[in-house]
LUMZAPA-271566 format. One record per residue (C-alpha): x, y, z; residue number from 0; residue in one letter. Coordinates in Angstrom, 2 decimals, decimal comma, m for minus. Layout:
BEGIN
- X;Y;Z;NUM;A
...
This chain:
BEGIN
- m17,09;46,66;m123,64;0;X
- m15,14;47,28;m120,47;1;X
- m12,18;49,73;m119,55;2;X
- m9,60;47,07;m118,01;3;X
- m7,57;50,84;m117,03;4;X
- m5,57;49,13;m114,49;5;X
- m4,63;45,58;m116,09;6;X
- m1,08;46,12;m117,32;7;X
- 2,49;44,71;m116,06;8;X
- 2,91;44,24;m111,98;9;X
- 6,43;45,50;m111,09;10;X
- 8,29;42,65;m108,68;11;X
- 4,96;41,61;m107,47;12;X
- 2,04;43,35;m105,73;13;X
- 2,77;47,29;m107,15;14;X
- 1,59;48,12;m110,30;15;X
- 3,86;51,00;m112,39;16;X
- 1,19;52,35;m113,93;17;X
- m2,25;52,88;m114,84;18;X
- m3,23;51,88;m118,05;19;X
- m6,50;52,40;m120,46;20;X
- m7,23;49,38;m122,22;21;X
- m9,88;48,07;m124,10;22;X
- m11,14;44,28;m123,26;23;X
- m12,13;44,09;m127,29;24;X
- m9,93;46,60;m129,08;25;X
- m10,58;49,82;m130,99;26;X
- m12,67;49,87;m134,18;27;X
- m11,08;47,82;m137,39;28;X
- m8,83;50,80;m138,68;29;X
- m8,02;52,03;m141,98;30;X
- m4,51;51,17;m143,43;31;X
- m2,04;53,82;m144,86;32;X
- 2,05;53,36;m144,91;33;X
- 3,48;53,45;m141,88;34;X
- 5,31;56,51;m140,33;35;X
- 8,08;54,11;m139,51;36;X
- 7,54;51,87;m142,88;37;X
- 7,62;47,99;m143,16;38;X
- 4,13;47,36;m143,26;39;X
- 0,71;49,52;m142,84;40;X
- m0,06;51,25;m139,59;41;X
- m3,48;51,13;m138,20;42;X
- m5,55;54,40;m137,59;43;X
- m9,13;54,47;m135,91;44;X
- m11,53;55,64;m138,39;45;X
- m11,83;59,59;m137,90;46;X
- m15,94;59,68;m138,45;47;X
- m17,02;60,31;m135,08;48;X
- m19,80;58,66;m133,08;49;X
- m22,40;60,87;m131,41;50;X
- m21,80;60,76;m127,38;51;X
- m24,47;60,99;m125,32;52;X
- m25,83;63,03;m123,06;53;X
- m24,37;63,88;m119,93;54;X
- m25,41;61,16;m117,22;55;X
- m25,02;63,17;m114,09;56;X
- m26,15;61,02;m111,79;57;X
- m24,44;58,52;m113,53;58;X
- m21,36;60,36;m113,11;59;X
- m21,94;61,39;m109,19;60;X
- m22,66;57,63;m108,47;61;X
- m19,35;55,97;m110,44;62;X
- m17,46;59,35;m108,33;63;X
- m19,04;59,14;m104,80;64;X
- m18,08;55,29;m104,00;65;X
- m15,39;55,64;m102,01;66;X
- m15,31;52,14;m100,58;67;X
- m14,86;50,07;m103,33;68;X
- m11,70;50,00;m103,61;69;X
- m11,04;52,52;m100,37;70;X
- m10,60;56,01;m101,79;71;X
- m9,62;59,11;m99,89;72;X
- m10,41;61,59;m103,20;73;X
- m11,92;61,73;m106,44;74;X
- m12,44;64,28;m108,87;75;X
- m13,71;64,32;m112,33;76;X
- m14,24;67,24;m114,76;77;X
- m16,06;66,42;m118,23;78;X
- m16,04;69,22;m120,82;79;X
- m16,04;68,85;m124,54;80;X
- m19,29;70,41;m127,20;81;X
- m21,67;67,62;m125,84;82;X
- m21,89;68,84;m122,15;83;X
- m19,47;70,04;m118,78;84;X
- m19,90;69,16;m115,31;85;X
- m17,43;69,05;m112,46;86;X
- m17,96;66,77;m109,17;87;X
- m15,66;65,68;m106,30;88;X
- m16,18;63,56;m103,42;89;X
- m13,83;62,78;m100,29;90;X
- m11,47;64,61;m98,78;91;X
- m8,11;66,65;m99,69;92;X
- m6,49;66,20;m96,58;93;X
- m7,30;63,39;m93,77;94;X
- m6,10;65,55;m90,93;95;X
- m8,00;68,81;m91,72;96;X
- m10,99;67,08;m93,56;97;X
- m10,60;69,30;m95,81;98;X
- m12,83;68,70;m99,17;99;X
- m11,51;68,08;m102,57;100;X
- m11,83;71,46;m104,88;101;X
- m11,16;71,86;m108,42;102;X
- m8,19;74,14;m107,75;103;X
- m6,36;70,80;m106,02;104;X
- m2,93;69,41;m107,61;105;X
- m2,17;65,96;m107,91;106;X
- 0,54;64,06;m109,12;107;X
- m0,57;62,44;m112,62;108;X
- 1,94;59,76;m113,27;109;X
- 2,56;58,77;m116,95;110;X
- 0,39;61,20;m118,18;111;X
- 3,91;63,01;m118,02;112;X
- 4,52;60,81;m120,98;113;X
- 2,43;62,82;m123,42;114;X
- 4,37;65,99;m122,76;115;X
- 7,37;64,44;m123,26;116;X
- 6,06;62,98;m126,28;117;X
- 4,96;66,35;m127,87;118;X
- 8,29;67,62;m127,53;119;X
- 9,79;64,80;m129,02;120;X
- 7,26;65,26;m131,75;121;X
- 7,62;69,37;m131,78;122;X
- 11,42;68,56;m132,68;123;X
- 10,36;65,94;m135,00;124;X
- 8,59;68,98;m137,43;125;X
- 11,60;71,26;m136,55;126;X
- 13,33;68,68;m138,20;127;X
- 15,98;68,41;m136,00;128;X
- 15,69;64,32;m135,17;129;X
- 14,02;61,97;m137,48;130;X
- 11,74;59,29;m135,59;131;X
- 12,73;56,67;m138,00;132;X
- 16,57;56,67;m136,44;133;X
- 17,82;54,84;m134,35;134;X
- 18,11;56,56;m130,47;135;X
- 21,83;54,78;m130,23;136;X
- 22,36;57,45;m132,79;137;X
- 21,48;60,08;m130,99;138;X
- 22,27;58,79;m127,36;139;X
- 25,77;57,19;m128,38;140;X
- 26,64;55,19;m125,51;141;X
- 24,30;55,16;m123,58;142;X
- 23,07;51,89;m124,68;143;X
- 24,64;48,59;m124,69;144;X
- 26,60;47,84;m128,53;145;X
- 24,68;44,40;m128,50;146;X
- 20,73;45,99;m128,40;147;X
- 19,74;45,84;m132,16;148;X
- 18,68;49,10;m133,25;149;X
- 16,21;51,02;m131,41;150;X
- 14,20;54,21;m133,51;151;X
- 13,06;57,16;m131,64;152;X
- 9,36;56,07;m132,91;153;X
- 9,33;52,51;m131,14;154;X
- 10,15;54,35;m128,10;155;X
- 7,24;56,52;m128,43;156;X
- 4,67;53,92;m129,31;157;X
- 6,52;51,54;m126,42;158;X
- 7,40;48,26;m129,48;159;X
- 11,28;48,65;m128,41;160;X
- 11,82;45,55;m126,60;161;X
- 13,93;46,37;m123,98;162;X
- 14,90;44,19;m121,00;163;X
- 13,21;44,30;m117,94;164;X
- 14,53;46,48;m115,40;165;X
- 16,50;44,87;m112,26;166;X
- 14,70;45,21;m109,00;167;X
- 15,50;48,27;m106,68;168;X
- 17,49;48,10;m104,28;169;X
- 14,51;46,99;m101,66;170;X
- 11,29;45,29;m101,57;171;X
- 9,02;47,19;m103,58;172;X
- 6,04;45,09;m102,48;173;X
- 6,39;46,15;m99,10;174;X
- 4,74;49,64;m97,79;175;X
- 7,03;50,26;m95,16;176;X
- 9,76;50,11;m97,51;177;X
- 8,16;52,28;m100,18;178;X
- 7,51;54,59;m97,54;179;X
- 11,69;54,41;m95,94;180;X
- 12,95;55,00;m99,45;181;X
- 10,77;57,94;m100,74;182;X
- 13,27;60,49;m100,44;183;X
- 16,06;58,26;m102,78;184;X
- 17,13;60,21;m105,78;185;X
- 17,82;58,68;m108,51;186;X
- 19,52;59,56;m111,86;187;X
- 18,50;58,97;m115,54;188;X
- 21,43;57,29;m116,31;189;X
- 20,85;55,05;m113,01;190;X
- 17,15;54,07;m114,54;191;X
- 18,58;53,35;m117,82;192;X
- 21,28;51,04;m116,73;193;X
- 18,54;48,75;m115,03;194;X
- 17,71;47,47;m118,11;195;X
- 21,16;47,09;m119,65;196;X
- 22,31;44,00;m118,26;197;X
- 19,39;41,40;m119,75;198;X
- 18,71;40,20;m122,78;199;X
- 16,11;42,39;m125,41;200;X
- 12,06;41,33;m124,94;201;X
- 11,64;41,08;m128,55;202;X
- 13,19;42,69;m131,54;203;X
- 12,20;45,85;m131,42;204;X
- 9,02;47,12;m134,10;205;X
- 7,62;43,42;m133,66;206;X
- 5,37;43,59;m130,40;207;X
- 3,95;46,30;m127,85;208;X
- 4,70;46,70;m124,21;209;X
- 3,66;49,61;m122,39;210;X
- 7,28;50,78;m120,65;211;X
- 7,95;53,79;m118,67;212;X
- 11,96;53,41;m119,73;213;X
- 11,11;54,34;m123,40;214;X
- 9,89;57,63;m122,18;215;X
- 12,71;58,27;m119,67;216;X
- 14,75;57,59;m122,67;217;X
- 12,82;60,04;m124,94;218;X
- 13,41;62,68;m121,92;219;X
- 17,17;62,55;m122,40;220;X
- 16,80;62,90;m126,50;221;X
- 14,74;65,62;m125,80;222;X
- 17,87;67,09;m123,04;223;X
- 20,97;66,35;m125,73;224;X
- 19,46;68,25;m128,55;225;X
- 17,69;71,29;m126,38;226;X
- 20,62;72,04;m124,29;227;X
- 17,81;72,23;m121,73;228;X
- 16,05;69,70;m119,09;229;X
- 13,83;68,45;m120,61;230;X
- 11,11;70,08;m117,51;231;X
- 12,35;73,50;m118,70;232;X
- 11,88;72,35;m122,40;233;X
- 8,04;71,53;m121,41;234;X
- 7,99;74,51;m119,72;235;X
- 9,00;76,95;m122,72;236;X
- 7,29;74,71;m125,64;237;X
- 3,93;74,02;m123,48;238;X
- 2,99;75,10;m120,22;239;X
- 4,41;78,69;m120,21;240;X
- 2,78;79,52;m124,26;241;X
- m0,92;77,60;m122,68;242;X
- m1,19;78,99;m119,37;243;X
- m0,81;76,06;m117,87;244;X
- 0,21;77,91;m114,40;245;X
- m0,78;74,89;m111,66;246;X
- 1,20;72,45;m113,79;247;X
- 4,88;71,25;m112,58;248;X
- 7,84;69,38;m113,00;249;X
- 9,49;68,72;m109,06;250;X
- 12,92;67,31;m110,32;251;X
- 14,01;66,42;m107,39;252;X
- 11,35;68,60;m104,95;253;X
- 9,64;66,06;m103,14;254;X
- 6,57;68,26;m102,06;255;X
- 3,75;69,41;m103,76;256;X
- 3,25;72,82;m103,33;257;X
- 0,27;74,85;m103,08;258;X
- m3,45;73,92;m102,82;259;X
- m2,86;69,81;m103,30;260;X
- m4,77;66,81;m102,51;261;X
- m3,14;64,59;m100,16;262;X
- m2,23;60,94;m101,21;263;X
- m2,57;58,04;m98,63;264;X
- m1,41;54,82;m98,94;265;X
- m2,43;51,38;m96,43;266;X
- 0,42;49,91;m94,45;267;X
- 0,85;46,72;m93,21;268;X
- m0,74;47,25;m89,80;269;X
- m4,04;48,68;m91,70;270;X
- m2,82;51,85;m90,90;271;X
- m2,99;54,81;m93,65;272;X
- 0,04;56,68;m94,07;273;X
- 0,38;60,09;m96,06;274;X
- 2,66;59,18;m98,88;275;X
- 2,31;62,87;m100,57;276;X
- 5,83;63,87;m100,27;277;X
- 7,63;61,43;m102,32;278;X
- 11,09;62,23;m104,62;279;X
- 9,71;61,41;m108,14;280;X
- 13,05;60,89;m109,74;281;X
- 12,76;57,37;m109,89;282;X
- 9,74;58,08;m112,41;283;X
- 11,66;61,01;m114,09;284;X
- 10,28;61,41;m117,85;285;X
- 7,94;58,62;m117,55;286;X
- 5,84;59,74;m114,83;287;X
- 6,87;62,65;m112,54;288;X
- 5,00;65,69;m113,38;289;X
- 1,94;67,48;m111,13;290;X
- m1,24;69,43;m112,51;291;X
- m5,06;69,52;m111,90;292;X
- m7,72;69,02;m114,11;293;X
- m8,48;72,36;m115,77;294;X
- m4,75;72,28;m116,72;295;X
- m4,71;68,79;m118,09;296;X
- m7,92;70,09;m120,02;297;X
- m6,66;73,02;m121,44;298;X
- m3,39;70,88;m122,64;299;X
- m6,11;68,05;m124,22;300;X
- m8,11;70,80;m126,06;301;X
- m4,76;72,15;m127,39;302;X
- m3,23;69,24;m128,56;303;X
- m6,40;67,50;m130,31;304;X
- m7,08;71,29;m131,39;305;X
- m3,09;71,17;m133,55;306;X
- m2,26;74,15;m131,47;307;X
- 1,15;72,26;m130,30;308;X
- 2,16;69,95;m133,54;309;X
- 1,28;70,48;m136,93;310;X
- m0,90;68,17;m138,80;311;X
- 1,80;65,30;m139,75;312;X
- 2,99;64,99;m136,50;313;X
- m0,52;65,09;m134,80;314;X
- m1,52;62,38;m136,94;315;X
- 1,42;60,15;m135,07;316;X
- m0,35;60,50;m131,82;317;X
- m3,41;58,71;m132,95;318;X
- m1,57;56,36;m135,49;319;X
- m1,34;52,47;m134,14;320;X
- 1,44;50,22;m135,19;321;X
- 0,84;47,47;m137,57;322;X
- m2,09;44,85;m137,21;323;X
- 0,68;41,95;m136,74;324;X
- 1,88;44,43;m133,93;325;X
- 0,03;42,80;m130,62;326;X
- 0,73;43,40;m127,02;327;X
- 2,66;40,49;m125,23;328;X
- 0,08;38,76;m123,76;329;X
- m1,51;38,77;m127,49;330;X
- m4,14;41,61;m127,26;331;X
- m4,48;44,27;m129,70;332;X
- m1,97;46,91;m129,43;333;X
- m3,54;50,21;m128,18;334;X
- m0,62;52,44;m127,69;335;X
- 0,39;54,95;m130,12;336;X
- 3,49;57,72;m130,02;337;X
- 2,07;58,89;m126,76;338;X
- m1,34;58,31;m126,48;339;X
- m2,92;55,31;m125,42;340;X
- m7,07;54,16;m127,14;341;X
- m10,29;52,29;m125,32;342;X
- m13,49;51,93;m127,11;343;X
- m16,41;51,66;m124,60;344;X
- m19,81;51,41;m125,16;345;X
- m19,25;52,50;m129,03;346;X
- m16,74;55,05;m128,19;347;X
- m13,46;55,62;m129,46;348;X
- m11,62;57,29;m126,52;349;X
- m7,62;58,79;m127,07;350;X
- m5,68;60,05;m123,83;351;X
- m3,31;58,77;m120,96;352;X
- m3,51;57,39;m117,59;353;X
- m0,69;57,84;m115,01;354;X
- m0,22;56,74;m111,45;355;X
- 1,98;57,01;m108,57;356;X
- 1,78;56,02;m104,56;357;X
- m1,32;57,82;m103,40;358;X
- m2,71;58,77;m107,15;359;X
- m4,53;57,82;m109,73;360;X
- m5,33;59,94;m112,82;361;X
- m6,45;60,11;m116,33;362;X
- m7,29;62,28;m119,45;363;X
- m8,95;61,18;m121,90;364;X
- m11,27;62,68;m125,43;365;X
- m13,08;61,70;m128,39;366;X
- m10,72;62,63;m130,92;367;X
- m13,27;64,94;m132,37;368;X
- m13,46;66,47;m129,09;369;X
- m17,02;65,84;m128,48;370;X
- m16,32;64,35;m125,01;371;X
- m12,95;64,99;m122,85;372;X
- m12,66;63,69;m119,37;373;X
- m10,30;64,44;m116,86;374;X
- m10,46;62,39;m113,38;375;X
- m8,39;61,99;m110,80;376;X
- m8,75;59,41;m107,85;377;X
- m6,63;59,03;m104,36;378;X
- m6,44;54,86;m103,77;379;X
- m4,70;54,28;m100,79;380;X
- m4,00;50,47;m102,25;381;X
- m1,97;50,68;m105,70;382;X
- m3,02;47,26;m107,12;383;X
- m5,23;45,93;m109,84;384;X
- m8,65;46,88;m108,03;385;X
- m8,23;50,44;m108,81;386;X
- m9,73;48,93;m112,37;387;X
- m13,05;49,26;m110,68;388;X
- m13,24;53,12;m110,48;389;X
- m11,67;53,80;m113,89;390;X
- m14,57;51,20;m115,23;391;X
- m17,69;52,88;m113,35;392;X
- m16,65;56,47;m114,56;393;X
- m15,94;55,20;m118,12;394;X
- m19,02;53,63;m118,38;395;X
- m20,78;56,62;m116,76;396;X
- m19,03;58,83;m119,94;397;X
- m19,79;56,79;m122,59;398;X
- m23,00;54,56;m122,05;399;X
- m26,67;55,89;m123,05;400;X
């Protein structure tokens, strides 16, 4: 089996919105039970666990020290789990020092920003103060077009609300030169949401699966009305403050990283590399903007497959796939749950999140029995649909014998 991590929807072309864990054949036939939602039974991957193997460290140095292929400024991995640890990094942090990549380095990590927002959601969810079978026009009045059928909090988190597509930005977001003008744009919630208010629904929502950074951004503003916080600051006091979690961030509207960071690079036109690190993240808000390093984004994995952050019910959501008729659009099995994403490679059943912005790559991922976690984190300087190749090589270095 194969880890097709970058083959999900192009935005407007050549840039990809995300990177995406997906698994060529599909998890493991699951076991039915009702469905959080109802209307039909949910799918859940079988919780006996497979024995990993051993650690393959020179496996693991080789899929981490190929820098060429695609061109790679950084990489960093960090394995951990009962069945081995190891840490390794190759490249460098910053182009103009040469200084190396160390485990202490930030980077941005994309949509894995999507799994704190959906433990929040979820956290509220056992406080019972929102239901995730309601609709979100409920609890957002307005802020949605009258004519979208109803929309529940849980087909936002498991990404089967059909939603339009989003209109293009207001520039050509195939070109690297104007990525690179309009990095410093801020942009509003309530500005992302009304780029996908104007065309018709995808499909009635519940009835297919397509991985969409708006359901999260929407998620981020339930999570806003009924805190009376932003949602960052709601992360902050329900997650990163209570775990430690001291090197992770949410910028707002900050478009630096600070402290100890790796740089990100991306190619221009001319061939030229330009350092695309400072970058406003508000046009990725909820779905994507957040910045952390790999023992962080460890410590957070352990805790939330350990039911430190939701209680067992809500847990079990995480790991809970919608209904077999439930596919992806372009027909594959759907692999997205309410906020984490599954790949099974080589015999094993991975759970996590990917996330990626201009100059990063990233992902966390962990046998749900917590065997094996993974956190890596790569610095392409090309954000297309060849970054598949590194996510593949270090997969395959985690999970084959």
């Amino acid at each position: 089996m194969s880890l097709s991590s970058l083959s999900r929807r192009a935005v407007v072309g050549a840039a990809l919105s995300g990177a995406v864990v997906a698994a060529t054949a599909g998890p493991a036939r699951a076991a039915s039970r009702p469905a959080p939602s109802g209307g039909g039974p949910a799918r859940r991957i079988p919780s006996a666990p497979a024995p990993v193997p051993p650690l393959n460290v020179p496996a693991l140095r080789a899929a981490l020290s190929d820098l060429e292929h695609p061109q790679l400024t950084a990489a960093q991995l960090r394995v951990s789990g009962s069945a081995g640890h190891w840490y390794g990094n190759a490249g460098v942090a910053d182009r103009d020092t040469g200084r190396g990549v160390h485990e202490r380095d930030t980077f941005r990590i994309g949509s894995i920003t999507k799994v704190f927002v959906a433990t929040v959601v979820l956290q509220l969810a056992a406080e019972r103060r929102l239901s995730p079978e309601l609709p979100v026009q409920r609890l957002l009045p307005g802020l949605l077009p009258s004519k979208f059928p109803p929309i529940t909090v849980l087909q936002l988190l498991n990404h089967t609300s059909g939603l339009p597509d989003e209109q293009d930005p207001p520039y050509d977001p195939t070109s690297p030169e104007e990525i690179a003008r309009h990095r410093y744009d801020r942009w509003t919630p309530e500005q992302l949401v009304a780029r996908v208010t104007h065309g018709p629904m995808k499909f009635t929502p519940g009835t297919k699966q397509e991985y969409r950074s708006i359901n999260y951004i929407l998620l981020a503003l339930l999570i806003e009305r009924l805190t009376g916080l932003r949602y960052g600051e709601a992360i902050g006091r329900r997650i990163l403050r209570p775990l430690g979690l001291r090197h992770t961030s949410v910028p707002g509207n900050d478009p630096r990283i600070h402290g100890p960071h790796v740089h990100g690079y991306m190619r221009m036109t001319d061939g030229s590399l330009l350092d695309i690190t400072e970058f406003n993240q508000s046009a990725a808000w909820g779905g994507g903007e957040m910045i952390s390093h790999t023992g962080d984004l460890d410590r957070f994995l352990t805790a939330l497959f350990s039911g430190e952050l939701l209680p067992p019910h809500e847990l079990e959501r995480m790991f809970t796939l919608p209904p077999d008729e439930v596919r992806m659009v372009d027909g594959s099995p759907a692999r997205y749950a309410a906020g984490l994403q599954t790949v099974t490679m080589n015999g094993i059943t991975l759970w996590g999140k990917t996330g990626e912005r201009y100059g990063y790559c990233s992902a966390m991922l962990a046998t749900r029995d917590q065997q094996r976690r993974a956190v890596f984190s790569f610095n392409a300087t090309r954000r297309d649909a060849t970054q598949i190749q590194v996510s593949q090589r270090i997969g395959e270095a985690l999970t084959k014998a």
